[in-house]
Every structure is written in C-alpha cells, then in structure tokens.
C-alpha positions as CSV (number, residue, x, y, z in Angstrom):
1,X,23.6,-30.9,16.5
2,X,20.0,-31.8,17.9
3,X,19.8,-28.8,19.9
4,X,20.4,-26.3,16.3
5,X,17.4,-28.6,15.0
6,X,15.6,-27.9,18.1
7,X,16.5,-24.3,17.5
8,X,15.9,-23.9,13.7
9,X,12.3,-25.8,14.2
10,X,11.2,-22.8,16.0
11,X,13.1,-20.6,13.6
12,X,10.9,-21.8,11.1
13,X,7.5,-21.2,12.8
14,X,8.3,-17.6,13.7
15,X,9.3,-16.6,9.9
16,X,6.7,-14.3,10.0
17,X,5.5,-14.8,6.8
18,X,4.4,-18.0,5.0
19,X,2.8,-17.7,1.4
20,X,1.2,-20.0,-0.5
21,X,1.8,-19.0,-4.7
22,X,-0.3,-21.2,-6.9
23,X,-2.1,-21.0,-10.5
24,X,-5.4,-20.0,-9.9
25,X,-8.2,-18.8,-12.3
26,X,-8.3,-15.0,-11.4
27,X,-11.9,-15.1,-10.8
28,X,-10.9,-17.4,-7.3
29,X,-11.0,-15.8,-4.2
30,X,-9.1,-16.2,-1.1
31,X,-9.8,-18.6,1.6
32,X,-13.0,-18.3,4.0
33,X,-12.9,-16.1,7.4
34,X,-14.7,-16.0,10.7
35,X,-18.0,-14.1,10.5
36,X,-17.2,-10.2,11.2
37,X,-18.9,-9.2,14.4
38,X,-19.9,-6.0,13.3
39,X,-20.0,-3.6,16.4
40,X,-22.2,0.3,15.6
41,X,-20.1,2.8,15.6
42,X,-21.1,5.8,17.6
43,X,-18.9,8.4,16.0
44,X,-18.2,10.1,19.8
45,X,-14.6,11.3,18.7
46,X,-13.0,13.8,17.3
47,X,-10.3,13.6,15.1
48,X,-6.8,14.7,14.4
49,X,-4.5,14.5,11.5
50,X,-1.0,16.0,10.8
51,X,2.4,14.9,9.9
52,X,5.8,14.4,12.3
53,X,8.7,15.4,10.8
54,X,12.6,16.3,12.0
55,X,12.6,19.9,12.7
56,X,15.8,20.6,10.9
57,X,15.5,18.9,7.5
58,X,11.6,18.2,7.7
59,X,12.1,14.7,6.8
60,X,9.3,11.9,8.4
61,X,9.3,10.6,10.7
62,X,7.8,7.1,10.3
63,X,6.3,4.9,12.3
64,X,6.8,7.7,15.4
65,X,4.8,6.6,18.6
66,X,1.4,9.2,19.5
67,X,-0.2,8.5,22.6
68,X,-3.0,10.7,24.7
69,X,-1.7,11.4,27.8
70,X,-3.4,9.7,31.2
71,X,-5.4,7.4,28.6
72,X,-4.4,4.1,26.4
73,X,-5.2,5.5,23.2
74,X,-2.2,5.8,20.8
75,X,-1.7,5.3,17.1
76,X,1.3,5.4,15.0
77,X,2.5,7.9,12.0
78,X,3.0,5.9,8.5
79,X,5.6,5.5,6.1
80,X,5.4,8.8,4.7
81,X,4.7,10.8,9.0
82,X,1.5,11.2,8.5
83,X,-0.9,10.2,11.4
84,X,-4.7,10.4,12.0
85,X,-5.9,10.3,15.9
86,X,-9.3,10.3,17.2
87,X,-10.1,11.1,20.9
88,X,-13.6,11.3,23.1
89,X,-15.0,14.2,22.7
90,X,-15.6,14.9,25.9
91,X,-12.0,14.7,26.4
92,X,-10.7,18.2,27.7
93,X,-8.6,20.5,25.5
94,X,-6.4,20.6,28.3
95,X,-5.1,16.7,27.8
96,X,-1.5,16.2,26.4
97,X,-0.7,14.4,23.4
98,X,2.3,12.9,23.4
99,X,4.7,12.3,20.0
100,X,8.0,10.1,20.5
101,X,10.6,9.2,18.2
102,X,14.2,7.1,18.6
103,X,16.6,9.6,18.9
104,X,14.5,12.3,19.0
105,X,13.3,14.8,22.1
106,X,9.7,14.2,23.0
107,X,7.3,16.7,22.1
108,X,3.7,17.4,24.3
109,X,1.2,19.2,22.9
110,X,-2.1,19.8,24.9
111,X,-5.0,19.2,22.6
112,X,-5.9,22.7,22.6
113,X,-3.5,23.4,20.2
114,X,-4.2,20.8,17.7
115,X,-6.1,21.8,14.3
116,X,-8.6,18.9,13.2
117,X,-6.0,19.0,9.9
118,X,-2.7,19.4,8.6
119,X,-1.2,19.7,11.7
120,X,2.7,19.6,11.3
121,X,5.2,18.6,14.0
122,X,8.7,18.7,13.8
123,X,10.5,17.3,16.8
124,X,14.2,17.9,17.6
125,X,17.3,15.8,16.6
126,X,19.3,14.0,19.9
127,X,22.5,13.9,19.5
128,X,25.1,12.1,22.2
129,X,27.4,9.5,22.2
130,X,28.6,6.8,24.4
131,X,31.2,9.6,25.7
132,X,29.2,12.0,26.3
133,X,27.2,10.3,28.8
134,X,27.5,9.0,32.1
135,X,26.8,5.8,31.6
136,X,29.3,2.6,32.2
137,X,29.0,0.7,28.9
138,X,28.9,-3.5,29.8
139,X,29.6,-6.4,27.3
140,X,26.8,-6.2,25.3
141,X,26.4,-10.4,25.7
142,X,26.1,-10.0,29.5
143,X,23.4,-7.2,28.7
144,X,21.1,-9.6,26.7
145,X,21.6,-12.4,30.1
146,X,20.3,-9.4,31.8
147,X,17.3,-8.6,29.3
148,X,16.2,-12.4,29.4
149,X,16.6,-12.7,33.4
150,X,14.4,-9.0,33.8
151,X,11.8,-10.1,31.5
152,X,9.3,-10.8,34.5
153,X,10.0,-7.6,36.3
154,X,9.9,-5.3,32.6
155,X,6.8,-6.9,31.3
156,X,3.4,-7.2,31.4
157,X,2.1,-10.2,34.0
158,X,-1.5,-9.9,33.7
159,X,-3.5,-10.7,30.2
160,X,-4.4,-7.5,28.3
161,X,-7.2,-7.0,25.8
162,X,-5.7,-4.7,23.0
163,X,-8.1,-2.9,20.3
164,X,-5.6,-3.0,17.0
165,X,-5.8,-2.2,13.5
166,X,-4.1,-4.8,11.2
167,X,-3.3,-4.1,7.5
168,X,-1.6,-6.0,4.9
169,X,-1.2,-5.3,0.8
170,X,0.4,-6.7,-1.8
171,X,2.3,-5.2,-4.7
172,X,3.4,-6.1,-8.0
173,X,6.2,-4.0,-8.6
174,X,5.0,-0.5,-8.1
175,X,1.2,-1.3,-8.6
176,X,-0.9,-2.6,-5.6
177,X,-2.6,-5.9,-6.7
178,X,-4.3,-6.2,-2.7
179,X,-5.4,-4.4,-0.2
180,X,-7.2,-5.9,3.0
181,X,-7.5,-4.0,6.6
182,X,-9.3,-4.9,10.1
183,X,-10.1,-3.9,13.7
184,X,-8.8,-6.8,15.9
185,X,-9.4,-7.1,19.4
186,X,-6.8,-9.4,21.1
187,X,-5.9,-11.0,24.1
188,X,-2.5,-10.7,25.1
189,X,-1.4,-13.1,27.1
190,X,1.1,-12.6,30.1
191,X,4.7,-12.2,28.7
192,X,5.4,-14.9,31.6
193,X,3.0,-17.3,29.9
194,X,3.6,-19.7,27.0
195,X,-0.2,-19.5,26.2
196,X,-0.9,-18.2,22.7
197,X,-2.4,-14.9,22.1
198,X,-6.3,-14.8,21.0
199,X,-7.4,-13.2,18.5
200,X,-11.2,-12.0,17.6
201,X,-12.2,-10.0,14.1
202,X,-14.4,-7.1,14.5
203,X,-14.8,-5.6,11.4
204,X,-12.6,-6.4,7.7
205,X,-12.9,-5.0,4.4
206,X,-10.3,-6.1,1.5
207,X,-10.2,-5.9,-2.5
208,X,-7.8,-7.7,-4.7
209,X,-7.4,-7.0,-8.1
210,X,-6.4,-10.8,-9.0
211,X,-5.8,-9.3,-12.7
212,X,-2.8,-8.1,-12.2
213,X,-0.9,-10.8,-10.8
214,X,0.7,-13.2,-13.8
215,X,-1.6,-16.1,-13.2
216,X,-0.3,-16.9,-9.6
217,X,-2.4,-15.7,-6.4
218,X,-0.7,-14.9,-3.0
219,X,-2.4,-15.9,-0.2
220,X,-0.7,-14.6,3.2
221,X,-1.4,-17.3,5.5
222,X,-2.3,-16.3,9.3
223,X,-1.3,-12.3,8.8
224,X,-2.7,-11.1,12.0
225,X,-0.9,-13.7,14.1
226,X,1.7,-12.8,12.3
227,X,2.0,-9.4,13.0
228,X,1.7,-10.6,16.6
229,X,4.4,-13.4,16.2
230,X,6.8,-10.5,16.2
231,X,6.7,-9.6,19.6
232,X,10.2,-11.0,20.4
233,X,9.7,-10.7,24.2
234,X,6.4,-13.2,24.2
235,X,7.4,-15.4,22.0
236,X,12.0,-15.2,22.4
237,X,13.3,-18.5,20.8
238,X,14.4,-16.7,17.4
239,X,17.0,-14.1,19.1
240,X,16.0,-13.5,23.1
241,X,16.4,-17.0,25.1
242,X,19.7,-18.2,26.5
243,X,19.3,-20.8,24.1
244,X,19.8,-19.1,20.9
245,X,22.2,-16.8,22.5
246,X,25.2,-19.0,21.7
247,X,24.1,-18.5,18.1
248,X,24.9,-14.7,17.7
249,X,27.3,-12.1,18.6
250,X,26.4,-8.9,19.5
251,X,28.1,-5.8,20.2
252,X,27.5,-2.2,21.9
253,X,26.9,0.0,19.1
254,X,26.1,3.5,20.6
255,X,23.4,5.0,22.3
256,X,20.0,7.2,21.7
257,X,17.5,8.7,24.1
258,X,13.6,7.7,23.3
259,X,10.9,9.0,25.7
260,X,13.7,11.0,27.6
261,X,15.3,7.7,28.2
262,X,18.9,6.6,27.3
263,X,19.2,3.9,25.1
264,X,21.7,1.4,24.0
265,X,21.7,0.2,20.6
266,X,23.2,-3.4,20.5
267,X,23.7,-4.8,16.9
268,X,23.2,-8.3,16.5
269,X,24.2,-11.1,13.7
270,X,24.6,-14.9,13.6
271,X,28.0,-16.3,13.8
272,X,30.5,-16.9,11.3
273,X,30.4,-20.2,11.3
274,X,26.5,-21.1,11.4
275,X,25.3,-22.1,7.7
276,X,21.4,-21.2,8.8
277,X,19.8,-18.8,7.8
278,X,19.3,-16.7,11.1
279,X,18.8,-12.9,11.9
280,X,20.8,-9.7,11.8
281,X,19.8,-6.0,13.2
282,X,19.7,-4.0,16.5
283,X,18.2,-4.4,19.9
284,X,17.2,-0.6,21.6
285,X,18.0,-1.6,25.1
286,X,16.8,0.9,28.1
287,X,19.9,1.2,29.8
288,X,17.9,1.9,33.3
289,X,15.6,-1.1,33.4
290,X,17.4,-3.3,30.2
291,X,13.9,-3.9,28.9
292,X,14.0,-3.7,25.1
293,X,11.9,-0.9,23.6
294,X,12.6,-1.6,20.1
295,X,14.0,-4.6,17.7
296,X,14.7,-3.7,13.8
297,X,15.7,-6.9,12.3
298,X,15.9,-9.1,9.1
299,X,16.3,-12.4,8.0
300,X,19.9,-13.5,6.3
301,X,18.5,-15.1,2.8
302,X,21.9,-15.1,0.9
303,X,21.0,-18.7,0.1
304,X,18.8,-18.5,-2.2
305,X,17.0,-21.9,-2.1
306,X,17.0,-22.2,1.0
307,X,14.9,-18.9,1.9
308,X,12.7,-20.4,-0.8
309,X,12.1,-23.0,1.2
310,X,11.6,-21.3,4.2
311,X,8.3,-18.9,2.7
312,X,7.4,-20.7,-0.1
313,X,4.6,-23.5,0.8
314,X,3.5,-24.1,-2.8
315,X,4.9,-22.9,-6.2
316,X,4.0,-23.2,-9.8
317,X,5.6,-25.6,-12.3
318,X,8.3,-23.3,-14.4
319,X,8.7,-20.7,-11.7
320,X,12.0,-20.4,-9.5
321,X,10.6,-17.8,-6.4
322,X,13.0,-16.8,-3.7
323,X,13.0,-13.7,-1.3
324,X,15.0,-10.7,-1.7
325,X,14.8,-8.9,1.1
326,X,12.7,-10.1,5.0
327,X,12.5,-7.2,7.1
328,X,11.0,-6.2,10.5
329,X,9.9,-3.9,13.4
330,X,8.3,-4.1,16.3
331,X,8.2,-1.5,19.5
332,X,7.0,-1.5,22.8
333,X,5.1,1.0,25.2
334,X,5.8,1.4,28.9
335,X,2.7,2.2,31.0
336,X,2.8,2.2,35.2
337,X,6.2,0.4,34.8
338,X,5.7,-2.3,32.8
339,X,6.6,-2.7,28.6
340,X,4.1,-4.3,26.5
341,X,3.7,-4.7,22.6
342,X,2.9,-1.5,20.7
343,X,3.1,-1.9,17.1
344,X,5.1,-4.8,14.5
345,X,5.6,-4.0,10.8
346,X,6.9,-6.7,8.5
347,X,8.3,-6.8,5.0
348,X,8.8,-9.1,2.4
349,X,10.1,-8.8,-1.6
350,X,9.8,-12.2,-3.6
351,X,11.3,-12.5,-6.9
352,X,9.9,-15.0,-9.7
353,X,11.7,-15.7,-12.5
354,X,9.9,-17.8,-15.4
355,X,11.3,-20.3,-17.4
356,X,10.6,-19.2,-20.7
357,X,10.1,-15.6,-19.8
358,X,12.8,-12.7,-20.8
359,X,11.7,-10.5,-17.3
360,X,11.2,-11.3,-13.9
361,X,8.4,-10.1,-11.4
362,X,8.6,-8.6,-8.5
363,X,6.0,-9.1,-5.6
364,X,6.6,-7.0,-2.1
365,X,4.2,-8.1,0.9
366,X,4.0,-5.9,3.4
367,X,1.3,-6.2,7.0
368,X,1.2,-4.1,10.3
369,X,0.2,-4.0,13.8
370,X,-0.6,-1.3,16.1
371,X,-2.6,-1.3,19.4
372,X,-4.7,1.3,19.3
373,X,-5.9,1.1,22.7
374,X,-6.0,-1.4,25.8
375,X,-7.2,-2.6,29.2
376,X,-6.7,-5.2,32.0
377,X,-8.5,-8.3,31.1
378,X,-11.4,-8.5,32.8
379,X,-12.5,-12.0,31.2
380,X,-11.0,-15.3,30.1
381,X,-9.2,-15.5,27.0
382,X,-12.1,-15.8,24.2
383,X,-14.2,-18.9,23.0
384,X,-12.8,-21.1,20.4
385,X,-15.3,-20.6,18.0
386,X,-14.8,-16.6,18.3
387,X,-11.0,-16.8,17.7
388,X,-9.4,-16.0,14.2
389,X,-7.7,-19.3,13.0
390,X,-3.8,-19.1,13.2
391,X,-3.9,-20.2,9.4
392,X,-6.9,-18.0,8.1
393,X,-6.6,-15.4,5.2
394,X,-8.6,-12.4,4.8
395,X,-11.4,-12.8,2.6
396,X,-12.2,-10.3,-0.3
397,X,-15.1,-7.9,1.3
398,X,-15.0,-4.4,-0.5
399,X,-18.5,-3.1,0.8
400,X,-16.8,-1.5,3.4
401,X,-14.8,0.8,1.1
402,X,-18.0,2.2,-0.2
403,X,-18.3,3.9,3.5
404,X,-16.4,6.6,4.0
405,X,-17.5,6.3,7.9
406,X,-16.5,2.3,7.7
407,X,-13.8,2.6,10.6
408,X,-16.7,4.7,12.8
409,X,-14.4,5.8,16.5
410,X,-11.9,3.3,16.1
411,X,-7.8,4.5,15.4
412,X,-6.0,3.2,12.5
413,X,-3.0,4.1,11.0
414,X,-3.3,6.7,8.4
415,X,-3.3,5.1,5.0
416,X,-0.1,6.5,2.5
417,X,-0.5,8.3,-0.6
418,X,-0.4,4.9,-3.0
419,X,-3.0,3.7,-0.4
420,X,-5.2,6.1,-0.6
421,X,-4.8,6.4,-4.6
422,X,-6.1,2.7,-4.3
423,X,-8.8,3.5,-1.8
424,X,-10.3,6.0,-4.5
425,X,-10.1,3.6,-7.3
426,X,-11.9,1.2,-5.5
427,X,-14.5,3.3,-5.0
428,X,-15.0,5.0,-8.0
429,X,-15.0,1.1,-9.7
430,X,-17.9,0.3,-6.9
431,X,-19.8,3.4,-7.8
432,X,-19.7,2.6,-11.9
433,X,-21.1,-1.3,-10.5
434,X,-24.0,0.3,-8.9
435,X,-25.1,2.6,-11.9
C-alpha cells in the first residue's frame, strides 16, 4: 500500500511531539536558542482578571475564548477558568468584551463593568438536539468533502502576523520538573499556501529543575512549531484531505451552538481494519459555512511499541518508555468572514519502567498556543537568520522570573495554581542566590 506509506510518512511529522530522553549529568542544560529580541515594554494597558464558570454548577470553564470587541486582542481562560486580559488604556469603558464557550450562550460585557480583579462570569448552559432544530442533518462523510472543498472560501487568504504566547512544562508525576514560556510573533501563512509558518522569539524565560528527573532529561524538540503544527486546516494530511478520508469513518453525533452559531459535532476514528496508529475525536462543524471551529482529538497508542517509536528519538539503555495518553485541541476565530487559528493545546503522559526498578515514573508534557493578537501582513515573511529553528529547544533563562513586570503589555494565558506555586519558588530560590 504505497499510498498508506505515503500517508503515515506525514502521520509521522505531524505527531506533535517528538522527545529526545537521554542520560545526562543534571548540571546539562538544554540545547541553544535564537538571541531574544528583547522589545521595552511600555506598560500602556490595563488589566483584567476573573474566572468563567457554568452559571448553574460554577464549574470552569477552560480554555473559553475572550476577545475585545472591534479589536484583535483575545486571550484564553486556563485549565482551572481563570483568565488575565490587558487592554489600551485609552480604550473606552464603553467597548464589549466578549466570552465564548462550546455549548454555551455568549456573554458581552462592556468594560465598564469589569473590576481590575476577581471578576467572576458564569455563562449559561445550551441545550438542543438534533430534533430540536431546523436543521437537515447530511452524511457526516459528505460533510468533511464539503469542509475540504470550502476551505478557500472559510479561511484566511492573505498571510497574518499573530502576537502569541507559547508555554510548555513538564511534570514528573505531580511535581513540575520544567517550566519555559515566550512571546512569539508569527507569520501565518495563507491557509491556501503550502509555505511553512515563520516564527520569531521575542522574549523567553524558562527554569528546569533537572534534579528531579531520574537521571534522564527531556528535551521537547521544536515546541512552538509544534503548537502550530496543530492547526489541522493549514497543514490537513493527518485527518482533513481527501486523501486520508478513506482512512476513517465518521459519524453525526449531535449538535451545539458556539458564538450563537449551530454546530455539528462529528466524531471521527480510524477504521476497523487499519493496524496504524491513527486519530480518534470530534470535528465542531459550523453547519452554515462547514468551516471547522474546533478539533479535540488523540492519538490511538494501544500498541505499545509502536507509539514508542513514534515520540521516542532516543532512550536510555534499561528503560522501556511508551506513551499513555496523546491528546489535543486546537480552535479557531472568525473575524470579517474568514476562520483562522486561535489557540492549540497538546498533551502527552510517558511511562518508564526500569529494569531493575520495583516502580515506574511517570512524565506528562504538556505546551500551548494562543494568539493574543493580529494583523494583515504588511511585510514578507521574516529573514532566515530571525526565524526560530523548526528543531530548537527552549533554553534555561530564569532572569525573567525575577520581574514581576517581565511580560510588560503583552496577553498571556493566566498561569494555574501549580504554576504559579512554581513561579514563587523560583523566585524565592533566585532571591536566596542573590543574598
């Protein structure tokens, strides 16, 4: 089957992750990086923190879409609803802020009635069903033909350059053995084009407590472009190209509003008879336009070696390492009629287990995207020598978490509780160095 080589070639360039786990002396650090360009930070913003939760139970909401109404600016809630937003401040009290949710009933809120802190929104449960709507439900294969054949007329055609915030950590079990974030600016390429997207580091900081992690170093390969490389409707030969379509069968599951806009969710998973390890999870399909607005998906790694084989570039002598669980998000934003790539999430638990040790360890690997604001591209796409390398790894560089100002007017996605805890350590641990 030269076509399923074909087919699992590119399978195995867009696995998101690729680690490298070796035996390294704790004192090594990770590979080199592009100079920071290090841009002042005018502190000209105000800012706004709060958590979304569902009105009824007050669960979070994570990963729920803010965006500034009339502007670019958005940011994302975390894993726990919290959210931190910075505006202008000459932006007028009167400007909406918008906070969106799958399944949920947008809520707009001028800025007038934000407090600069604990701000708490609850937004309202949707509830409907295929029945309950007017809307002719279609085979859900002739739906994806119609996704892939709209893709011109749904997505962005002109290059973008996208202010994001990236950050990845590690964790050994429950303890977090690394920590690295950044301000990327990127060029997005037109979702027509096969180009690859540019990337360009602004500012970095990250801290690893090598300690902690049995001898063997992680080192995630490329994290930004990862993050990027999830964007299903730029780069489609995974799931989303007529191709790879005979590979899966998917089916009309039920439908959700986002944005006020019906949704369908279609659940996806690789045929019965395919031995590959492919992907599994559910398309959010606008039923008006059939752009996707959403993907949650994961990797099938019931086969055990192979999954190794597919993250693990380099392992120790002694040590069998295999992934548990590969899991992902990515969402897009509509702006003047046309989607483009929001925010990706991705999620990875290894498991070693030692020869001649009685307990396993467990290592979870988590990085994520958001675009924190954009424009047209007014320039070419960025000079090679400027461009993060596809294969680079953050470098340890924890002056920045001496600063509580370090991030200066640009959005990021609030850091979680754990996080934070981390944060604090790492300062108090810089503070002791300088005494």
């Amino acid at each position: 089957m030269k076509k399923f080589n074909i087919h699992l070639r590119m399978f195995m360039i867009l696995s998101i992750f690729v680690f490298v786990v070796s035996i390294v002396p704790s004192s090594v650090c990770a590979a080199s990086l592009l100079k920071e360009e290090i841009l002042p930070d005018t502190l000209n913003t105000m800012q706004y923190r709060g958590r979304i939760t569902e009105s009824g139970s007050n669960e979070a909401l994570v990963f729920a879409t803010i965006t500034v109404e009339g502007t670019n600016i958005a940011t994302v809630s975390n894993s726990e609803g919290y959210f931190s937003l910075k505006v202008p401040k000459e932006m007028p009290l009167s400007t909406i802020i918008n906070i969106s949710y799958l399944g949920y009933r947008q809520k707009d809120i001028p800025l007038l009635q934000l407090k600069s802190d604990n701000n708490k929104i609850g937004l309202d449960l949707l509830s409907i069903s295929l029945s309950e709507v007017n809307v002719a439900p279609k085979d859900a294969h002739q739906i994806i033909r119609e996704v892939i054949s709209r893709k011109q007329d749904n997505y962005m055609q002109e290059p973008l350059r996208m202010t994001t915030f990236y950050r990845e950590t590690i964790k050994r079990r429950r303890s977090y053995v690394s920590l690295a974030e950044a301000v990327i600016d990127v060029y997005k390429q037109p979702y027509s084009s096969y180009r690859t997207d540019g990337l360009r580091l602004f500012k970095a900081r990250k801290d690893a407590d090598y300690s902690k992690m049995d001898t063997i170093t992680f080192k995630l390969q490329g994290g930004p472009y990862s993050a990027l490389m999830l964007d299903v409707m730029k780069d489609p030969y995974s799931i989303l190209s007529v191709e790879e379509m005979e590979y899966y069968d998917f089916s009309l599951d039920n439908i959700t509003m986002v944005d006020n806009k019906i949704i369908y969710i279609i659940d996806f998973k690789q045929k019965k008879y395919i031995d590959d390890l492919l992907f599994y999870g559910k398309l959010y399909i606008d039923v008006e336009s059939l752009a996707i607005t959403s993907v949650n998906f994961s990797i099938n790694i019931e086969d055990k070696n192979k999954a190794s084989a597919m993250f693990i570039k380099r392992k120790p002598a002694g040590a069998t390492v295999y992934p548990t669980e590969a899991s992902y998000l990515v969402n897009y934003r509509k702006q003047d009629g046309k989607y483009f790539y929001s925010y990706s999430r991705g999620q990875i638990t290894f498991k070693i287990n030692w020869e001649k040790k009685l307990f396993n360890t467990l290592y979870t690997s988590t990085l994520e995207m958001a675009v924190t604001d954009w424009e047209m591209a007014s320039e070419r796409q960025f000079k090679v020598n400027e461009r993060i390398k596809p294969n680079m790894v953050l470098q340890d560089n924890v002056a920045g978490f001496e600063d509580p100002q370090f991030w200066g007017d640009y959005n990021v996605i609030e850091p979680e509780a754990s996080i934070e805890s981390v944060i604090k350590k790492i300062q108090k641990r810089l503070d002791k160095e300088q005494e």
